[in-house]
OpenMM code with the backbone's topology and positions (N, CA, C; nanometers):
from openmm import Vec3, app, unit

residues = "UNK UNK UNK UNK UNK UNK UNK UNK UNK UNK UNK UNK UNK UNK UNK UNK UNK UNK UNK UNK UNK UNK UNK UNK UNK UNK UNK UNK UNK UNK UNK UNK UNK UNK UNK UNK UNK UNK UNK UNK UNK UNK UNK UNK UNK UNK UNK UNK UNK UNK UNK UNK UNK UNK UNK UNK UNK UNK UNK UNK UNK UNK UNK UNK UNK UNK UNK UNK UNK UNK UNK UNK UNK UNK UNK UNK UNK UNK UNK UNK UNK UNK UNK UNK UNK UNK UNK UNK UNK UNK UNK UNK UNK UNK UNK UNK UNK UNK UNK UNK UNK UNK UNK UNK UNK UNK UNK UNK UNK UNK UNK UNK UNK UNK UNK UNK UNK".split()
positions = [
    Vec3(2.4249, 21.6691, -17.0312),
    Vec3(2.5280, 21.7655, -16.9968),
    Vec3(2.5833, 21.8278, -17.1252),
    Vec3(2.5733, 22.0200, -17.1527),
    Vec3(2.6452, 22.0309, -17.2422),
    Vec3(2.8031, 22.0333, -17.2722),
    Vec3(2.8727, 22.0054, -17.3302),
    Vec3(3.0289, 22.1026, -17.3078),
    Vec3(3.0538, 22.2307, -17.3995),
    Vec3(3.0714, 22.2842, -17.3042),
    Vec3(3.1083, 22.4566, -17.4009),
    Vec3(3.2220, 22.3962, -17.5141),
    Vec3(3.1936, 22.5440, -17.5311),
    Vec3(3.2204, 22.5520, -17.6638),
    Vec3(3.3755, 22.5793, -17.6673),
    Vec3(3.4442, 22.6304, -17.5309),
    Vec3(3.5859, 22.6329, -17.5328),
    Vec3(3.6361, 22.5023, -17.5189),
    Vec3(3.6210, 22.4345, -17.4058),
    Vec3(3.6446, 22.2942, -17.4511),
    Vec3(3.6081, 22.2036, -17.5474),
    Vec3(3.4994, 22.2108, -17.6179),
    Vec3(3.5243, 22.1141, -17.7456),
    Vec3(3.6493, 22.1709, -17.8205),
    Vec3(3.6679, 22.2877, -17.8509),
    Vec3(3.7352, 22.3147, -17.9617),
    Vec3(3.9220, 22.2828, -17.8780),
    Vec3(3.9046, 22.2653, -17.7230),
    Vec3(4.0593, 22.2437, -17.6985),
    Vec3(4.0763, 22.0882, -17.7462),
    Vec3(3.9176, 22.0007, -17.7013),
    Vec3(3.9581, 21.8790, -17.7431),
    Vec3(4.0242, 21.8630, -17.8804),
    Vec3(3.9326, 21.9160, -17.9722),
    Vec3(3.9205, 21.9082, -18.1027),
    Vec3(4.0993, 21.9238, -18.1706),
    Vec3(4.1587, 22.0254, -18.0914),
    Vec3(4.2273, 22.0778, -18.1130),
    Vec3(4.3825, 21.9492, -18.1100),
    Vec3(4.3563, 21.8816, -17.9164),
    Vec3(4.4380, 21.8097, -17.8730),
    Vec3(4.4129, 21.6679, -17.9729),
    Vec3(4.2817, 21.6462, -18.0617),
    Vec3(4.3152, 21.5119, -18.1281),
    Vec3(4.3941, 21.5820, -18.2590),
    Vec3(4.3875, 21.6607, -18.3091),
    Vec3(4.4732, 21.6973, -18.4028),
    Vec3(4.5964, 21.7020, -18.4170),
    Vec3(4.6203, 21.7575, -18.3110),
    Vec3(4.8043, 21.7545, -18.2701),
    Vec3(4.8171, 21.6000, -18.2554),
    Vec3(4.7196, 21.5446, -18.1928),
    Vec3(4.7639, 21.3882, -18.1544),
    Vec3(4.8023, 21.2781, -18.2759),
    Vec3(4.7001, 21.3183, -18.3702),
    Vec3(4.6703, 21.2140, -18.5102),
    Vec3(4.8150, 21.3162, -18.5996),
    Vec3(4.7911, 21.4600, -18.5419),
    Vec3(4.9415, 21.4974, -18.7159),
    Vec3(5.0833, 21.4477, -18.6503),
    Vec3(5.0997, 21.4747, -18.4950),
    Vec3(5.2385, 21.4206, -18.4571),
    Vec3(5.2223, 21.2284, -18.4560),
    Vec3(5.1282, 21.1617, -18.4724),
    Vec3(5.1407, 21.0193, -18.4871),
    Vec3(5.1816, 21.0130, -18.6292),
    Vec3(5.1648, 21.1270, -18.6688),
    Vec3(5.1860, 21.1068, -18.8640),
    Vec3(5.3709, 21.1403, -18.9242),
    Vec3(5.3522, 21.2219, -18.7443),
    Vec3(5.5516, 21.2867, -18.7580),
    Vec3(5.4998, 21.3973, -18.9002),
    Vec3(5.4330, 21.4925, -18.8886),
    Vec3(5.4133, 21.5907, -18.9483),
    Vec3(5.4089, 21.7182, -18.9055),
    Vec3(5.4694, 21.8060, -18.9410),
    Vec3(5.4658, 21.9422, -18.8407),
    Vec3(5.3732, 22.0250, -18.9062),
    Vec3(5.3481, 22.1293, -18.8031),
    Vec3(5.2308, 22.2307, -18.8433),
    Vec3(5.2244, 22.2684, -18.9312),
    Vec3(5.3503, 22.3464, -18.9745),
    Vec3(5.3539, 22.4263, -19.1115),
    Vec3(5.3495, 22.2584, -19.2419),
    Vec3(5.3774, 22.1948, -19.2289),
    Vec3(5.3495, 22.0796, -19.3867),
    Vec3(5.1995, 22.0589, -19.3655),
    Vec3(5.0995, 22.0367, -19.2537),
    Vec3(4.9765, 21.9991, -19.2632),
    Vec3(4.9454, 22.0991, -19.2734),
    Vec3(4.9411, 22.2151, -19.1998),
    Vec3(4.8687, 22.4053, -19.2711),
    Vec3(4.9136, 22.3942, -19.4477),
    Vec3(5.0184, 22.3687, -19.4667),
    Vec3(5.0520, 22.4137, -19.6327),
    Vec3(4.9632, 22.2948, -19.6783),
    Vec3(4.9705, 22.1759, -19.6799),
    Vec3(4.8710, 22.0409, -19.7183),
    Vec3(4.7278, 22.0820, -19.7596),
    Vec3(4.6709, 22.1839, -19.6660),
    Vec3(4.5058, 22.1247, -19.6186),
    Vec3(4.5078, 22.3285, -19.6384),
    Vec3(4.6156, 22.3756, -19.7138),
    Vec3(4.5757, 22.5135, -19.7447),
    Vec3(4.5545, 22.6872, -19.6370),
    Vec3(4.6540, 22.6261, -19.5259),
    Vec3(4.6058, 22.7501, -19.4298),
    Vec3(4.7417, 22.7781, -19.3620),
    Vec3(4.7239, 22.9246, -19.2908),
    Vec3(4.8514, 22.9593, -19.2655),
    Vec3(4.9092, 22.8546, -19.1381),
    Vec3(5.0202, 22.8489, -19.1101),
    Vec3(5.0631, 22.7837, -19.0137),
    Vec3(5.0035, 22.9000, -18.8867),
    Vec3(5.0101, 23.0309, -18.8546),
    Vec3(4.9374, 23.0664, -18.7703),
    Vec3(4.7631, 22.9941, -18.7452),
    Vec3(4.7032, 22.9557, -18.8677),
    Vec3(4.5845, 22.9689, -18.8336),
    Vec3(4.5740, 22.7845, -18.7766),
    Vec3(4.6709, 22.6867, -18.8307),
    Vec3(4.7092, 22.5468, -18.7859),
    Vec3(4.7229, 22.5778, -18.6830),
    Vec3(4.8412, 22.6737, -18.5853),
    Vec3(4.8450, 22.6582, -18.4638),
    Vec3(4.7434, 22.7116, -18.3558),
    Vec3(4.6952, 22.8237, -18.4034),
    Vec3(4.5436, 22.8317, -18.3241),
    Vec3(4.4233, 22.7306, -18.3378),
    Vec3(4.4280, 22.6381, -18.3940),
    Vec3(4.3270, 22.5219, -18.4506),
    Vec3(4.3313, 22.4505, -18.2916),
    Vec3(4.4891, 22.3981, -18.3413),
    Vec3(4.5316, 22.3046, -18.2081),
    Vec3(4.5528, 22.3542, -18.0981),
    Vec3(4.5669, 22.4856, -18.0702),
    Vec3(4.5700, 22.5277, -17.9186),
    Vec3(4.4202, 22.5945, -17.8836),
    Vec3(4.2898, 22.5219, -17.9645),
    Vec3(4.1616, 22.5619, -17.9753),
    Vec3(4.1077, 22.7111, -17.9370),
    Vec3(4.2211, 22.8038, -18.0088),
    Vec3(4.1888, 22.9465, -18.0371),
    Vec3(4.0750, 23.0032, -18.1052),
    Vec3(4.0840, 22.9016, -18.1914),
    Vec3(3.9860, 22.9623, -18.3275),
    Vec3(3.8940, 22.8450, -18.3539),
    Vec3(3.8259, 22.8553, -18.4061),
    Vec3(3.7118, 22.7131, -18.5145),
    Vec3(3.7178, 22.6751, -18.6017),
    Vec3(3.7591, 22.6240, -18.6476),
    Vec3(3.8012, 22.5828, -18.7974),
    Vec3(3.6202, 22.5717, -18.8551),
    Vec3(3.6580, 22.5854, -19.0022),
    Vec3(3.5371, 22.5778, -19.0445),
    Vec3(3.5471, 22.4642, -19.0601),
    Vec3(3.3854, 22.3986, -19.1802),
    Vec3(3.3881, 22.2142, -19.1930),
    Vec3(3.4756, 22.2256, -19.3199),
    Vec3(3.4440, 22.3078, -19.3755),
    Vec3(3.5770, 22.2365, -19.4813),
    Vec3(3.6897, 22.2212, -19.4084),
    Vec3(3.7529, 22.2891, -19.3677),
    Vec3(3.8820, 22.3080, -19.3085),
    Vec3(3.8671, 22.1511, -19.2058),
    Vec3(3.8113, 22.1099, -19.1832),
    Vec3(3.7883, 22.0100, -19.1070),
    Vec3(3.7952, 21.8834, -19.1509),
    Vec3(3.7418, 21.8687, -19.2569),
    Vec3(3.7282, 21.7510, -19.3482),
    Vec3(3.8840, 21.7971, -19.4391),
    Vec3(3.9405, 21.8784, -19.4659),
    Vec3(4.0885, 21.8822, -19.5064),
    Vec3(4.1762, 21.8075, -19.4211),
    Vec3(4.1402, 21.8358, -19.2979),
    Vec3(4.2210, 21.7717, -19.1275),
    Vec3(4.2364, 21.6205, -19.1562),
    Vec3(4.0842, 21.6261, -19.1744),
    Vec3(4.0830, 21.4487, -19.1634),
    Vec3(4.1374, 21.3814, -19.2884),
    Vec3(4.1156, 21.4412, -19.3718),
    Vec3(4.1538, 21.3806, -19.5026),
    Vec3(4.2848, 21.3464, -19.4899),
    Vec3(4.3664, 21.4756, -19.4540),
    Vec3(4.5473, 21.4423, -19.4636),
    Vec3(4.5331, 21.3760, -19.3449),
    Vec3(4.4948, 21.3927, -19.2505),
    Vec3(4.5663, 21.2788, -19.0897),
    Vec3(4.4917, 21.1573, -19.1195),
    Vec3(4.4316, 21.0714, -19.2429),
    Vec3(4.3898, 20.9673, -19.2532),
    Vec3(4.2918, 20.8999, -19.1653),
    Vec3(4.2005, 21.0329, -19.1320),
    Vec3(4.0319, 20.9892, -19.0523),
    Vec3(3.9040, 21.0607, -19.0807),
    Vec3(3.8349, 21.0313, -18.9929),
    Vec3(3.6952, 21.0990, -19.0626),
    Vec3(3.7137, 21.2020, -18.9614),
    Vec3(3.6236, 21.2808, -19.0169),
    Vec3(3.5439, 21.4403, -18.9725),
    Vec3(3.5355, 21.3810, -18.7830),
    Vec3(3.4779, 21.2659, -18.7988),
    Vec3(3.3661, 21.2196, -18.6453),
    Vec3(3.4984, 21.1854, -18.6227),
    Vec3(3.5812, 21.1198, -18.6208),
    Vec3(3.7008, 21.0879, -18.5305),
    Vec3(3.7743, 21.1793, -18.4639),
    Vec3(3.8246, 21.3071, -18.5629),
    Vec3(3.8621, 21.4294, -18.4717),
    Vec3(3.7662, 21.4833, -18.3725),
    Vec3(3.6272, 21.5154, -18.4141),
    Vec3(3.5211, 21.5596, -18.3367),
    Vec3(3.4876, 21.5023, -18.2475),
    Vec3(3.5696, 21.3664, -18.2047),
    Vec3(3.4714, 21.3005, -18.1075),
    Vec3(3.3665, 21.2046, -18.0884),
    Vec3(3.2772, 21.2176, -18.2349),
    Vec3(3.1971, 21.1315, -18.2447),
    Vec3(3.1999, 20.9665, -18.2478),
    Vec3(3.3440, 20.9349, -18.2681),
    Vec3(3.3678, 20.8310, -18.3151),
    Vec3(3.5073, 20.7711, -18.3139),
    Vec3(3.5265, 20.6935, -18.3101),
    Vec3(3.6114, 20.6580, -18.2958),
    Vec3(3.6460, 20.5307, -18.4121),
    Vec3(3.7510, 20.5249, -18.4923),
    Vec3(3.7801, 20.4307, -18.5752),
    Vec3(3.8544, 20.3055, -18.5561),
    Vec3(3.8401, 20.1895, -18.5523),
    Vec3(3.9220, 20.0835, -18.4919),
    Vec3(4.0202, 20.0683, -18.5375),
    Vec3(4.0558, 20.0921, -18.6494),
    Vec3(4.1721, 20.0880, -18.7163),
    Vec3(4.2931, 20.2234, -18.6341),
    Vec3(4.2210, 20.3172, -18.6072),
    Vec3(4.3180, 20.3801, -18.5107),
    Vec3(4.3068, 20.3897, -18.3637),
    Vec3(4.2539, 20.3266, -18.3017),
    Vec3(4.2565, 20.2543, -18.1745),
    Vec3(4.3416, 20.1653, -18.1727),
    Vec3(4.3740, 20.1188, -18.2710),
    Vec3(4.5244, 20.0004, -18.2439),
    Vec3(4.6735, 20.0523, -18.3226),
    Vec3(4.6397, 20.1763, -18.3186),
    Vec3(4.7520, 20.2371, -18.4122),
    Vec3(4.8739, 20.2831, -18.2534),
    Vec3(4.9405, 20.1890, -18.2466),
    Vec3(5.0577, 20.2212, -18.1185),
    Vec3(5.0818, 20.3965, -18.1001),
    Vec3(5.1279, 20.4232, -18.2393),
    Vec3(5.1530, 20.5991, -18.2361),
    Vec3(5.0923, 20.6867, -18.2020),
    Vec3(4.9315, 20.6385, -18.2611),
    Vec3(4.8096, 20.7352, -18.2021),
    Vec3(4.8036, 20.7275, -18.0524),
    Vec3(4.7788, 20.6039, -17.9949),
    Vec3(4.7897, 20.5710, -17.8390),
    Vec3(4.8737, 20.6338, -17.7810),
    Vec3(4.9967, 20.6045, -17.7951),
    Vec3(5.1226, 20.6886, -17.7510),
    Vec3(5.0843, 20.8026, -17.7144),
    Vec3(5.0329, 20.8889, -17.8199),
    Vec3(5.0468, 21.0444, -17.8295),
    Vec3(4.9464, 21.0795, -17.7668),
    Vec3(4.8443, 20.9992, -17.7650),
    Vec3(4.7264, 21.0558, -17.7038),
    Vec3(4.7991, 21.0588, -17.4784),
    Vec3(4.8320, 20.9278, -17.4346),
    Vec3(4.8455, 20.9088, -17.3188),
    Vec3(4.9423, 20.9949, -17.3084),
    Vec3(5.0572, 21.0739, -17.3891),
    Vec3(5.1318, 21.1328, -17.3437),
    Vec3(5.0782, 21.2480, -17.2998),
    Vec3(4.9544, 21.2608, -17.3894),
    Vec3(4.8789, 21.4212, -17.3687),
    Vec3(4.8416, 21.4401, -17.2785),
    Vec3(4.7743, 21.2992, -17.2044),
    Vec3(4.6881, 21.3072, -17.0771),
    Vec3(4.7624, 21.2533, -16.9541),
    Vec3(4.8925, 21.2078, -16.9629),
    Vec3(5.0181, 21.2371, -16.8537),
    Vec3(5.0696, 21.3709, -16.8290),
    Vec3(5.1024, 21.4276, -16.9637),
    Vec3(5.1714, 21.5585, -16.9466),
    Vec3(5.1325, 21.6231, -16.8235),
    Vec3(5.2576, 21.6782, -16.7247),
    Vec3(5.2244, 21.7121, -16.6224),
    Vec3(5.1627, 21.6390, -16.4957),
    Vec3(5.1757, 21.5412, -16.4670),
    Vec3(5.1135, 21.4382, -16.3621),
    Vec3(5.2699, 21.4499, -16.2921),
    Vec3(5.2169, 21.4346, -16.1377),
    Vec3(5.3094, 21.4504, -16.0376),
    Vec3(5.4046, 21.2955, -16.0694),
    Vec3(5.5336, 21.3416, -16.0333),
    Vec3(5.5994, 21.1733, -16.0390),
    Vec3(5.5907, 21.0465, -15.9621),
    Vec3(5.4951, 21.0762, -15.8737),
    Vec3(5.4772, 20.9575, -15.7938),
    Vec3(5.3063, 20.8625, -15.8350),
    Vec3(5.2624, 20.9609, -15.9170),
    Vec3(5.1681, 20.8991, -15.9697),
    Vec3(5.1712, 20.8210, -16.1303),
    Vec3(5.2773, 20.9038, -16.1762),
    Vec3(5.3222, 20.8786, -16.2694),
    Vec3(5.4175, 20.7309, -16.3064),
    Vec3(5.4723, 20.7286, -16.1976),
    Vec3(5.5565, 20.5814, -16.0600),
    Vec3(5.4196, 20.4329, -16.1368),
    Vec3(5.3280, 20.5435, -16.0707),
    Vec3(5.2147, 20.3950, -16.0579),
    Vec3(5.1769, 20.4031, -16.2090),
    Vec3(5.2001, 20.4890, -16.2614),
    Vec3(5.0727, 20.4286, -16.4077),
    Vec3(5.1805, 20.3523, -16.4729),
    Vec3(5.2880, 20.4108, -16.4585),
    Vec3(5.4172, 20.3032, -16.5743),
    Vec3(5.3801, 20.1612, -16.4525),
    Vec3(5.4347, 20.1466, -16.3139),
    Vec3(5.4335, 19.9894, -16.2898),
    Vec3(5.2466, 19.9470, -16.3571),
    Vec3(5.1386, 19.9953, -16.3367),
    Vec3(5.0252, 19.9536, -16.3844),
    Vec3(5.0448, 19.8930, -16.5634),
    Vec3(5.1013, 19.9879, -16.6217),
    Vec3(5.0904, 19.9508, -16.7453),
    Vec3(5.1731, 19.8456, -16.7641),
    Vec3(5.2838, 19.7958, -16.7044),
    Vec3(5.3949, 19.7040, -16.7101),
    Vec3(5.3063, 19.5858, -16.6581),
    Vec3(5.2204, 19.6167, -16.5471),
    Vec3(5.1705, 19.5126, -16.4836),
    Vec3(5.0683, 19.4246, -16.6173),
    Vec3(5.0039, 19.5166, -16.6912),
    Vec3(4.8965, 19.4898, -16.8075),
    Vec3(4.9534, 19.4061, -16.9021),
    Vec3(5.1138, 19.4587, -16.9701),
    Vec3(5.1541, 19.4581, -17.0401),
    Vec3(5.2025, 19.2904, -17.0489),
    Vec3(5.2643, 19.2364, -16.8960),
    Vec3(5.3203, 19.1543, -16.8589),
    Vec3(5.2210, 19.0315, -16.8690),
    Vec3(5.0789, 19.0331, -16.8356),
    Vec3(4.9644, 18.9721, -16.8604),
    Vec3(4.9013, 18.9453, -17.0118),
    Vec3(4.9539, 19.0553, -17.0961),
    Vec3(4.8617, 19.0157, -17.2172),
    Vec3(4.9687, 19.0214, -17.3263),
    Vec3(5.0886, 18.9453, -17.2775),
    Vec3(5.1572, 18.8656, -17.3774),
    Vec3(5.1072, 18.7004, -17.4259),
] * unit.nanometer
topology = app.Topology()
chain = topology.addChain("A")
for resn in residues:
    res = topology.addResidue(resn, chain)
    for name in ("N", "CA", "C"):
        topology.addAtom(name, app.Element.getBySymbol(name[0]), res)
């Protein structure tokens, strides 16, 4: 199965916002960081535009991952247990969920939570 090319770049986009707000960094300090306008940071993350690979490997460098971790390819264990990254990511993929489903994933996660103390 391929995925277009608009959705990779929204993914691409949503781990970025995910890894710079786990960092508590705003657009304009990581655009000025990694050399680009804060317009062209915020079209990155709302997967407007493509960043080139440099511009990519700048990403990862300041949000403290590889190239393959934003892209997808990979995933790093060291930020799989990073609480902040987690956080930000599930908030991304709640955002907008009706409240009665939303009901069940908090008692589910409480239920998990309550077990693997």
């Amino acid at each position: 199965m391929r995925i277009k090319d608009d959705e990779m770049l929204r993914k691409l986009g949503l781990e970025i916002r995910s890894r710079r707000k786990a960092l508590r960094l705003s657009q304009e300090k990581l655009a000025d960081e990694i050399g680009i306008t804060f317009k062209h940071m915020s079209e990155i993350e709302r997967g407007i535009t493509t960043p080139s690979v440099i511009i990519v490997a700048r990403l990862a460098a300041a949000l403290k991952v590889t190239p393959n971790d934003l892209l997808g390819f990979g995933a790093s264990a060291e930020n799989m247990h990073d609480p902040r990254i987690l956080s930000e990511k599930l908030f991304e993929l709640l955002k907008g969920k009706p409240k009665l489903q939303m009901a069940f994933i908090k008692r589910l996660v409480d239920e998990v939570a309550r077990h693997t103390r």
